[in-house]
C-alpha positions in Angstrom: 0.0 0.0 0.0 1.1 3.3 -0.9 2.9 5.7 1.9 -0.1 7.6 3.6 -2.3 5.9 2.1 -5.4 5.2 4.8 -6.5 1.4 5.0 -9.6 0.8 4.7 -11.7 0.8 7.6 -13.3 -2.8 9.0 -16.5 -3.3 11.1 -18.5 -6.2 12.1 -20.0 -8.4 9.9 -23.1 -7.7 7.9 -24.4 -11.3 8.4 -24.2 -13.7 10.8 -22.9 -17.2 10.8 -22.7 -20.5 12.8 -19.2 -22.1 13.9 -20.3 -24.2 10.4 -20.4 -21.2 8.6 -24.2 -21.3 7.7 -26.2 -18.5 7.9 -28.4 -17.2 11.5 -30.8 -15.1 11.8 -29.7 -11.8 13.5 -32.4 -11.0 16.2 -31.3 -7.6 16.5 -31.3 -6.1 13.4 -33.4 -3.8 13.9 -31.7 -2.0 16.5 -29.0 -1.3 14.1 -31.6 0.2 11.6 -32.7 2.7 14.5 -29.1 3.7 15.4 -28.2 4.1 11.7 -31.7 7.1 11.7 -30.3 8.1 15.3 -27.0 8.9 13.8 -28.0 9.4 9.8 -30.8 12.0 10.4 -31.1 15.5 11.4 -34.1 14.9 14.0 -32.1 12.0 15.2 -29.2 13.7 15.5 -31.1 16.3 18.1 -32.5 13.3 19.4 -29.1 12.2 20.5 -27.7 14.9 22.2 -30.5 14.8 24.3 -30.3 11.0 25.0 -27.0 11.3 25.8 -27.4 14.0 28.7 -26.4 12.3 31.9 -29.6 13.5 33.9 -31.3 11.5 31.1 -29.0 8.1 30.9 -29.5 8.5 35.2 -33.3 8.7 34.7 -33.4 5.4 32.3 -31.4 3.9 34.8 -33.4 4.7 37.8 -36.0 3.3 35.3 -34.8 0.1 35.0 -33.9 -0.7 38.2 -37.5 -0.5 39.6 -39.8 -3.1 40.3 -42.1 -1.7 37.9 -39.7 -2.8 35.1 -40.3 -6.2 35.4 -44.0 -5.9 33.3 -41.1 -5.5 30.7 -39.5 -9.0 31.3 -42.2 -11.2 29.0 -42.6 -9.5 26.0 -38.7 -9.2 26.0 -38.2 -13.0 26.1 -40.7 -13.6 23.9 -39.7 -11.3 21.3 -35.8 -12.3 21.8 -36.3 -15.9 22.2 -34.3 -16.2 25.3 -34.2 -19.8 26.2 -34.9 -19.1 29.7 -34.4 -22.9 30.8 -30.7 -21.8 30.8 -30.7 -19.8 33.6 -31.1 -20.0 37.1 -34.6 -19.8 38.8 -35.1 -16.9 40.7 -37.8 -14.4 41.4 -36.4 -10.7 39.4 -37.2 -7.6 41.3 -36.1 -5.3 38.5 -35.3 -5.6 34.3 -31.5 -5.1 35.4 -31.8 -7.4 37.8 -33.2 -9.6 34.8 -30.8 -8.5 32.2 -27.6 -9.5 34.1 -28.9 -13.0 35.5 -26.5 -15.8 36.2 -26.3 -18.8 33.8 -26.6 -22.3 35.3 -22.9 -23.7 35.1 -23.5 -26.6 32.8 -25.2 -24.4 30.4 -21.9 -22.5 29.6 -19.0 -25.2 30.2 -15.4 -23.7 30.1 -12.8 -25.4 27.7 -9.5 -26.0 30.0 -7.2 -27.4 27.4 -3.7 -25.7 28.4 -3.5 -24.3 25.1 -7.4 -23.2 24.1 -8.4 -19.5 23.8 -12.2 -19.4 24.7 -14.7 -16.8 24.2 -15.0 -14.4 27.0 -18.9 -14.0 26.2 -21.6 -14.8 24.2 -21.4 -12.7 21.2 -21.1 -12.9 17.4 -17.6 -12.7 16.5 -15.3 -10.5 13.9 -11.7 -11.4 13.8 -9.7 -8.7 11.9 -5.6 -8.1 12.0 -3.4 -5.7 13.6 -1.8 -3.4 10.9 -0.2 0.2 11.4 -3.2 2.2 9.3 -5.8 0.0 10.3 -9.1 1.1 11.5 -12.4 -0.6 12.8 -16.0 0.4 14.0 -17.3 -0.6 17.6 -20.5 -0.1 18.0 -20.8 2.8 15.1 -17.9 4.6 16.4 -14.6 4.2 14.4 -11.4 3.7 16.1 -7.4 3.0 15.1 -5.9 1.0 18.2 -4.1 3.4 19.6 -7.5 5.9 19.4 -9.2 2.4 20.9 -7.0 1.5 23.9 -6.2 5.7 24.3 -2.1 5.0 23.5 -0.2 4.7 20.8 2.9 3.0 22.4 0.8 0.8 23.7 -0.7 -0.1 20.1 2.5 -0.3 18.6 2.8 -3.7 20.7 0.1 -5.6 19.0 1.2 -4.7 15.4 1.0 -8.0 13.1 -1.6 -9.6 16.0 -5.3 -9.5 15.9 -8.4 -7.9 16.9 -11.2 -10.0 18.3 -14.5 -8.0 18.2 -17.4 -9.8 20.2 -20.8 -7.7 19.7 -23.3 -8.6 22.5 -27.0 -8.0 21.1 -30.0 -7.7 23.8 -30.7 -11.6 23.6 -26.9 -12.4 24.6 -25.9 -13.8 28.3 -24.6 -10.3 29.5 -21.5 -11.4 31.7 -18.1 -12.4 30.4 -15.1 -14.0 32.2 -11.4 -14.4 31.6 -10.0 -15.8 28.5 -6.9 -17.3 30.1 -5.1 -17.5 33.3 -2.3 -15.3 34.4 -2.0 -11.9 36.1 -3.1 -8.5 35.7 -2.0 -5.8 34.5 -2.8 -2.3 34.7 -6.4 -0.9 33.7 -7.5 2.1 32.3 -11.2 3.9 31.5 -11.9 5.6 28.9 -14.9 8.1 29.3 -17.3 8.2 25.9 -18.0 11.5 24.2 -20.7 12.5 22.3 -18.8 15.2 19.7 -20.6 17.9 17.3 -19.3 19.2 14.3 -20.2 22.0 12.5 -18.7 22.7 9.4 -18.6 26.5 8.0 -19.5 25.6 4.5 -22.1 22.4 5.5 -25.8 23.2 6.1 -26.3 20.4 8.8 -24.4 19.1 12.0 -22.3 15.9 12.3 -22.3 13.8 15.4 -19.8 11.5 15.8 -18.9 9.8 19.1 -16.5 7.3 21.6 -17.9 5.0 23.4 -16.5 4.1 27.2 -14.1 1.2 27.3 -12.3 -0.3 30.5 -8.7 -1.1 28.6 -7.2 -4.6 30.9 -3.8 -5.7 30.2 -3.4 -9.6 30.8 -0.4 -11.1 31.2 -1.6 -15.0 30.8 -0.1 -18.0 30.3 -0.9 -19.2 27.0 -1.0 -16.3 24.5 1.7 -13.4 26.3 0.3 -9.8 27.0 -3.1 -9.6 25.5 -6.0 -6.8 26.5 -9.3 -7.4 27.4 -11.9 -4.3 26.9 -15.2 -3.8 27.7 -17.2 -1.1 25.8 -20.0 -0.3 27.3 -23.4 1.6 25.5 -22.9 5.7 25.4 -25.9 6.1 27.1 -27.5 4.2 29.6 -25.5 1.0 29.3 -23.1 0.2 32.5 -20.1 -1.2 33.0 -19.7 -3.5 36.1 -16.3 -5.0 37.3 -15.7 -7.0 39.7 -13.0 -6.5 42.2 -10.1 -8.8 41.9 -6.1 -10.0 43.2 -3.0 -9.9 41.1 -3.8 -13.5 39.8 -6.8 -14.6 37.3 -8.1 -17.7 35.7 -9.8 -19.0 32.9 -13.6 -18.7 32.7 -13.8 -17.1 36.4 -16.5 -13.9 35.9 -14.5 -10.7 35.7 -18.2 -9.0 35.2 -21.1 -8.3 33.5 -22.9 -5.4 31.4 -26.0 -3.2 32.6 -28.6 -3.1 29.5 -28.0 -0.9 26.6 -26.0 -3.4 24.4 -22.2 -4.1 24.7 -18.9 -5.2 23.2 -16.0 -7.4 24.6 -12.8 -6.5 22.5 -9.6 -9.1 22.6 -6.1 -8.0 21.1 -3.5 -10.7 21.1 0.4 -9.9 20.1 1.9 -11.2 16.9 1.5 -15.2 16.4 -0.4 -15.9 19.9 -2.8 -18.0 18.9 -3.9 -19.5 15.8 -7.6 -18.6 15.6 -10.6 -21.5 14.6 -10.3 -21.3 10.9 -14.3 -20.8 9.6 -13.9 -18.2 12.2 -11.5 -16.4 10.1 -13.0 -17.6 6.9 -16.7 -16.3 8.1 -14.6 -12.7 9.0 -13.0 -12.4 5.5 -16.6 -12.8 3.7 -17.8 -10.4 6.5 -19.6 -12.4 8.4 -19.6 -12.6 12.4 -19.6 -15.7 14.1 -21.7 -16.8 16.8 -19.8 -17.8 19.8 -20.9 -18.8 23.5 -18.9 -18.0 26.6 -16.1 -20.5 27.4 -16.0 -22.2 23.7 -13.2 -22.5 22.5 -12.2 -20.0 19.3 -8.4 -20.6 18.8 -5.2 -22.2 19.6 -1.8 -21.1 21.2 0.5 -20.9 18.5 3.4 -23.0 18.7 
């Protein structure tokens, strides 16, 4: 590629594919049609900024953390088609509290083959790699790494490795463990920002945003320094760590997401692991994959 000439940029899949690489339905897609108007359109572009006020994101979460919310917990599963078998019995005294419920344990086994890289979630899953001009969209807002992880020596380290995007729709298991054991690093947050742009010779405004990511460095066993990241909904979607020691291990919860939609994000140095090849395949013809939390997706390379 020519010098200064921009790569170009890579989002998630149109489609969406089984590990077999047929095709699934996507039971979402319409939420992706209303953020395209949100974004696309002039009265959705006022609708955002107004969305995206923090009295308002406070409200919706006041909102859905009342028992009142739960008259909202039927129609929800029916519509999604959540297989509500899965998950452990209990009475929910608020949509969050239904939103992030626990998974029985045998309904999300964790692969613990020394040398398997498992999903950290349930997701659909874009693999793209690592190079200098690179750019990718999370969750409509487009990144480089070092603009993603908010440092560009940092970045630098991953160049030639890979980026493994896991988009979390409304009908996915919201937590997500550890991909590996090992220790941790250090860990950053990034706040999201809602920008506005108004050109002097352009007759409308542009809105383009960040979203807010917890950056993790991981120093496992199997596949080096990787970093795990969490990007959380700009409005109304939460973030929520658990607390933990120096040492982590594969498949233990390291948290779950508040609803609003979410997206885990895996880089992984040069020749760390040699990902499951209809994953790859499925990216190429862009095409996510639908992956469950604790399946294995790759290999460590050796």
């Amino acid at each position: 590629m020519p010098e200064g000439t921009q790569e170009p940029k890579i989002s998630a899949g149109t489609r969406i594919c089984d590990r077999a690489g047929n095709p699934a339905a996507d039971s979402c897609a319409s939420q992706g049609k209303l953020l395209g108007k949100l974004y696309d359109t002039k009265p959705g572009r006022l609708m955002l900024k107004v969305l995206t006020k923090p009295t308002v994101s406070k409200i919706a979460g006041f909102a859905l953390d009342h028992p009142l919310s739960t008259v909202a917990i039927p129609p929800f599963v029916l519509k999604k088609h959540i297989k509500m078998e899965q998950f452990a019995d209990a009475p929910y005294k608020s949509f969050n509290a239904f939103f992030t419920r626990p998974v029985k344990p045998d309904q999300r086994p964790i692969d613990m083959s020394p040398d398997a890289l498992i999903s950290p979630c349930d997701s659909k899953l874009t693999v793209v790699p690592v190079t200098e001009n690179m750019r990718f969209t999370v969750k409509d807002a487009e990144y480089s790494l070092a603009a993603f992880v908010g440092c560009k020596k940092l970045a630098k380290q991953f160049e030639g490795g890979s980026v493994l995007i896991f988009r979390l729709t409304p009908d996915d298991y919201h937590r997500y463990c550890y991909p590996d054991s090992g220790r941790i690093g250090k860990t950053r947050v990034i706040p999201g920002v809602l920008h506005t742009v108004n050109p002097v010779s352009a007759q409308y405004v542009k809105v383009y945003h960040t979203n807010t990511r917890t950056v993790t460095m991981l120093r496992s066993e199997h596949f080096g320094n990787m970093l795990q990241i969490e990007v959380g909904a700009m409005f109304v979607g939460k973030i929520v760590n658990h607390p933990h020691g120096n040492e982590i291990r594969r498949g233990v919860e390291k948290g779950y997401f508040e609803f609003g939609g979410s997206t885990i994000v895996l880089v992984l140095p040069k020749d760390a692991a040699e990902i499951d090849a209809q994953i790859l395949k499925n990216s190429e013809d862009g095409a996510e994959t639908i992956v469950r939390y604790g399946e294995c997706i790759g290999k460590a390379a050796h």
